[in-house]
C-alpha positions in Angstrom: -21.6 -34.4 -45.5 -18.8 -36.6 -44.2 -19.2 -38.8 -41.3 -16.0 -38.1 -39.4 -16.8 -40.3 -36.1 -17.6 -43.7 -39.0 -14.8 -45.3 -37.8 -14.9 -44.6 -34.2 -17.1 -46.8 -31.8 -18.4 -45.9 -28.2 -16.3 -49.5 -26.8 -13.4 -47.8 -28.2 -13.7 -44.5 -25.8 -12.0 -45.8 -22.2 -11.6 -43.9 -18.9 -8.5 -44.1 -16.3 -8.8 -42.4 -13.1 -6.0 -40.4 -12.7 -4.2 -38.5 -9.4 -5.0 -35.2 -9.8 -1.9 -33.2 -9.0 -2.0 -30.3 -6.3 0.2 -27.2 -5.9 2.5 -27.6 -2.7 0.9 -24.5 -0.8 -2.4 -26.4 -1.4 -1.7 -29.7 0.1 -2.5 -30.1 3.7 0.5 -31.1 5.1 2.6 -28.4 4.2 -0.1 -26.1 5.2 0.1 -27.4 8.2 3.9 -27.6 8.7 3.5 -24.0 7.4 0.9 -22.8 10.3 3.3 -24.8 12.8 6.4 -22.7 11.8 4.4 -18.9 12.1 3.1 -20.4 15.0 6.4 -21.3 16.2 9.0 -18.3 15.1 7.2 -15.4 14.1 4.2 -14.8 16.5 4.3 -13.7 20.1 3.7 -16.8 22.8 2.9 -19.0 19.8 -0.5 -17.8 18.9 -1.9 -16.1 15.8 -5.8 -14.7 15.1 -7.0 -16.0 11.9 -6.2 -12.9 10.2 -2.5 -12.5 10.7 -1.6 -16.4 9.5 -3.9 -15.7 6.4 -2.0 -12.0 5.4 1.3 -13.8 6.5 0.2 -16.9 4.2 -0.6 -15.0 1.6 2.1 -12.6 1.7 4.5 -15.7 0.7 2.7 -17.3 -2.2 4.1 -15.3 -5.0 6.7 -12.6 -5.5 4.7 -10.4 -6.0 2.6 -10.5 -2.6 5.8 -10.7 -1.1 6.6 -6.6 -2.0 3.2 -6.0 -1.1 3.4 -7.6 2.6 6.4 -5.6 3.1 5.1 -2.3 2.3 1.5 -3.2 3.9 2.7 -4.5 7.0 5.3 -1.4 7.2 2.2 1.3 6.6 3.5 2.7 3.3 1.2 1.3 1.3 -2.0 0.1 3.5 -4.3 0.2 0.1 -3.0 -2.7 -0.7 -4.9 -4.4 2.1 -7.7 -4.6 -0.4 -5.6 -7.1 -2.7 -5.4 -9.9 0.4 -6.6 -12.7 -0.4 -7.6 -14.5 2.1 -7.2 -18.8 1.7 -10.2 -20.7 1.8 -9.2 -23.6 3.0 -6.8 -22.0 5.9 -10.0 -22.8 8.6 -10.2 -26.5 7.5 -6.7 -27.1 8.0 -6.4 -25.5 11.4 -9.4 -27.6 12.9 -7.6 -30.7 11.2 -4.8 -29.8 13.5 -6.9 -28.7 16.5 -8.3 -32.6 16.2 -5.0 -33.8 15.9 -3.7 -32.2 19.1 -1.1 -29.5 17.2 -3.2 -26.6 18.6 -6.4 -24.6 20.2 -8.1 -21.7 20.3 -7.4 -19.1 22.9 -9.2 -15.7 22.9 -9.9 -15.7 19.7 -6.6 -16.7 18.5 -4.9 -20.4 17.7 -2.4 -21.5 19.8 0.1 -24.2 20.4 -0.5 -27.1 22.5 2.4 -28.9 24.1 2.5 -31.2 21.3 2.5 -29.1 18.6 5.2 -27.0 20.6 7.6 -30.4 19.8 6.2 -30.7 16.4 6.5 -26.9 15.8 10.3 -26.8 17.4 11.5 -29.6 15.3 10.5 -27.5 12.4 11.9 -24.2 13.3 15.1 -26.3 14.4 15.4 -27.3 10.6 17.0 -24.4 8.3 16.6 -26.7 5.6 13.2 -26.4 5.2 11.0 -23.0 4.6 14.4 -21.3 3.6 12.2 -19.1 1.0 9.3 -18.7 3.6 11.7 -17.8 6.3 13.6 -15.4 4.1 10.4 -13.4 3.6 9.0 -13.3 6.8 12.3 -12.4 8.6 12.3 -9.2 6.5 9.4 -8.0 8.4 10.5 -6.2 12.0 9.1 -8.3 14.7 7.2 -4.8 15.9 5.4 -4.5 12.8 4.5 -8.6 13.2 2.0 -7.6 16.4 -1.6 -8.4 16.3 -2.6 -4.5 16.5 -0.5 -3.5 13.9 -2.0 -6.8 11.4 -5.4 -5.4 12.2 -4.5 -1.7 11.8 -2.7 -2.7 8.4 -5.9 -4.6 7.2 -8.5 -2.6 8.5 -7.0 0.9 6.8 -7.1 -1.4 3.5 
């Protein structure tokens, strides 16, 4: 049998740490711009529960959750519910903001502090950013964006 490795030596194998790459939605500072601009233009007195920024999250990933938010949300097709996935690392990046003073809790929901109100207006001021993420979430009638209607969607799911 041929030796295949005979001309290859262990000093000749050599290791480079290199950046591993994230997605976008996975890196914590767009995740946190992201939170700040729910937060800021599409929840009521700039507070969310944990549920609604996770379906709302979600619901912008991919094109695909994008139909299925709409017709969740709108009670045509609360099945779907099932197929939420719910982001893992969401809770770490909302007590990295609640240490850096963005936001709080506040019966049972997050909400903005006074500086993350700044933070969160210079965002929603800016129609250059979240153009996709805004297009999506402005489809959704502010009525069917309440808290009770979130948990009635998820809970029939």
């Amino acid at each position: 049998m041929e030796d295949i490795f005979k001309d290859f030596s262990v000093e000749s194998i050599r290791f480079s740490k290199r950046p591993q790459s994230l997605a976008a939605n996975d890196r914590l500072q767009w995740k946190m711009s992201l939170v700040l601009m729910i937060l800021s233009e599409f929840s009521r007195k700039e507070t969310c529960s944990l549920r609604k920024m996770n379906l709302l999250i979600w619901g912008i990933q991919f094109e695909q959750n994008h139909f299925e938010l709409l017709r969740i949300i709108s009670g045509n097709d609360r099945a779907l519910a099932s197929s939420v996935k719910f982001d893992p690392g969401l809770p770490r990046v909302l007590v990295y903001m609640s240490g850096a003073g963005l936001l709080f809790m506040k019966n049972s929901k997050y909400a903005l502090t006074a500086q993350g109100r700044v933070v969160g207006a210079a965002i929603k001021n800016n129609k250059e950013i979240f153009r996709r993420e805004r297009s999506i979430l402005g489809k959704i009638p502010g009525a069917d964006l309440t808290e009770a209607n979130i948990e009635r969607a998820l809970k029939n799911g």
